[in-house]
N, C-alpha and C positions, 0 to 999 in steps of 0.2 A: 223394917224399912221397906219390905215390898209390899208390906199389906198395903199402904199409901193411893198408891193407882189401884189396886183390886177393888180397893173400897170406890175410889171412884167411880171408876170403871162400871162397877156393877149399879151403884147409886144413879147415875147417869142414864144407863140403858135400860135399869126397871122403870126409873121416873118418866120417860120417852115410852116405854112401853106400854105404862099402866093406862099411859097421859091419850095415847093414841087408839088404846080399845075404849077405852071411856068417851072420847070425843066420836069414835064409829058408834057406838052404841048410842051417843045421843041421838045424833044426823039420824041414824035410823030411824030409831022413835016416835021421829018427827016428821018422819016421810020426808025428808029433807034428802039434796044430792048428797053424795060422798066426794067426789071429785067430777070437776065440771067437767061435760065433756067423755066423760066414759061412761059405757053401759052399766048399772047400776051394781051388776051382780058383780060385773069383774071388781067396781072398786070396792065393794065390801068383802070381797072376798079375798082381796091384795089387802087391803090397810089390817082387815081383821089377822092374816096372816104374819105379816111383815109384826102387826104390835105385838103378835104371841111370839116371833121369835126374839124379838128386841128384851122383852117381859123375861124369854128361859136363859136369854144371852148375862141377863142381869144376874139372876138366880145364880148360871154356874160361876159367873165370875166370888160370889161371893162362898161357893163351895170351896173357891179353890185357898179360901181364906186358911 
């Protein structure tokens, strides 16, 4: 019965996760901005950030299965 949200849980924050280093890694690519408005490096280095923890957030959730 608790598996229910773990499963979620983790499904949710890898697919945000994976979704958010894939979409930085396009924009990059492509010489494209990251976020309007910020200097280049912070926001590749905030989105790439934040999508690797969202990506280990998911992971452990599904360890604790």
């Amino acid at each position: 019965m608790e598996s229910g949200p773990a499963i979620f849980a983790g499904t949710a924050f890898a697919l945000f996760g994976a979704a958010l280093l894939l979409w930085t890694g396009v924009r990059v690519a492509h010489r494209e901005p990251v976020a309007h408005g910020v200097a280049t490096a912070a926001a590749i280095t905030l989105t790439t950030a934040f999508g690797a923890a969202f990506l280990l957030l998911g992971v452990w959730c599904f360890g604790r299965l």
